[in-house]
N, C-alpha and C positions, 0 to 999 in steps of 0.2 A: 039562535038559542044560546045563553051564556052558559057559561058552565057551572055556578054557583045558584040556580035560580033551584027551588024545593024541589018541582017537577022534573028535574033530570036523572034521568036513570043513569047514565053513566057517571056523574058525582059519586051518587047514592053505590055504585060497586065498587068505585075507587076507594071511597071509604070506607069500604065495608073489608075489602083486601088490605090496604094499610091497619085497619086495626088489629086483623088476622094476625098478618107479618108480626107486629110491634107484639102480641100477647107471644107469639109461640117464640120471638127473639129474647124477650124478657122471664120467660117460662121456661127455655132450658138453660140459662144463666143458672138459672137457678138450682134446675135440676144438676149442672154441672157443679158447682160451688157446695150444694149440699151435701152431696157423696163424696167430696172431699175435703169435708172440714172435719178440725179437729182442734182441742184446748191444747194451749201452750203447756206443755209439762215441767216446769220448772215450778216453784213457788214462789210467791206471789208475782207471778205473770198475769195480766189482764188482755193480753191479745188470743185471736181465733188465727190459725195457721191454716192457714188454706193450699193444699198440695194443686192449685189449677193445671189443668194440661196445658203443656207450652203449645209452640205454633203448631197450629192458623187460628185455635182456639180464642186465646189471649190477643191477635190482632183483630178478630171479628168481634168479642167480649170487649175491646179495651174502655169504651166511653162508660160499659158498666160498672167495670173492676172501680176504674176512676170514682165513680158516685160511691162505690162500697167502700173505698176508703177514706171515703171524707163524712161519711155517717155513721160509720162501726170501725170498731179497734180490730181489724183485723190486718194478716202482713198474708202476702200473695209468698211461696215458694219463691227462690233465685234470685231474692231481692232482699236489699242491706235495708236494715233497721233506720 
């Protein structure tokens, strides 16, 4: 029996757990980033300040931090401009 063939049940859980993992890893990114954002206070600043928890947070988050700053003007806490 391959592993890729439609009828395999065990494909079909493995898949089904991976997509789990990937929403609730991408899901409390979120949750965490959200509760800690906040507008630059200065004028006319255009970045989003984000206060992230430092470690283990930020080493378990980092491939997302990564995508958030190359899509949005936003600057992570503890980090130079």
């Amino acid at each position: 029996m391959r592993f890729f063939d439609e009828d395999n049940k065990r494909f079909q859980w493995t898949m089904s757990v991976l997509m789990i993992v990937t929403v609730l890893y991408v899901a409390g990114f979120y949750i965490v980033r959200s509760r800690n954002t906040h507008p630059c206070e200065s004028d006319g600043c255009y970045w989003e300040v984000v206060n992230f928890p430092e470690e283990p947070y930020r080493t378990i988050y980092y491939p997302l931090i990564g995508l958030d700053r190359q899509f949005t003007r936003v600057r992570y806490s503890g980090e130079e401009r």
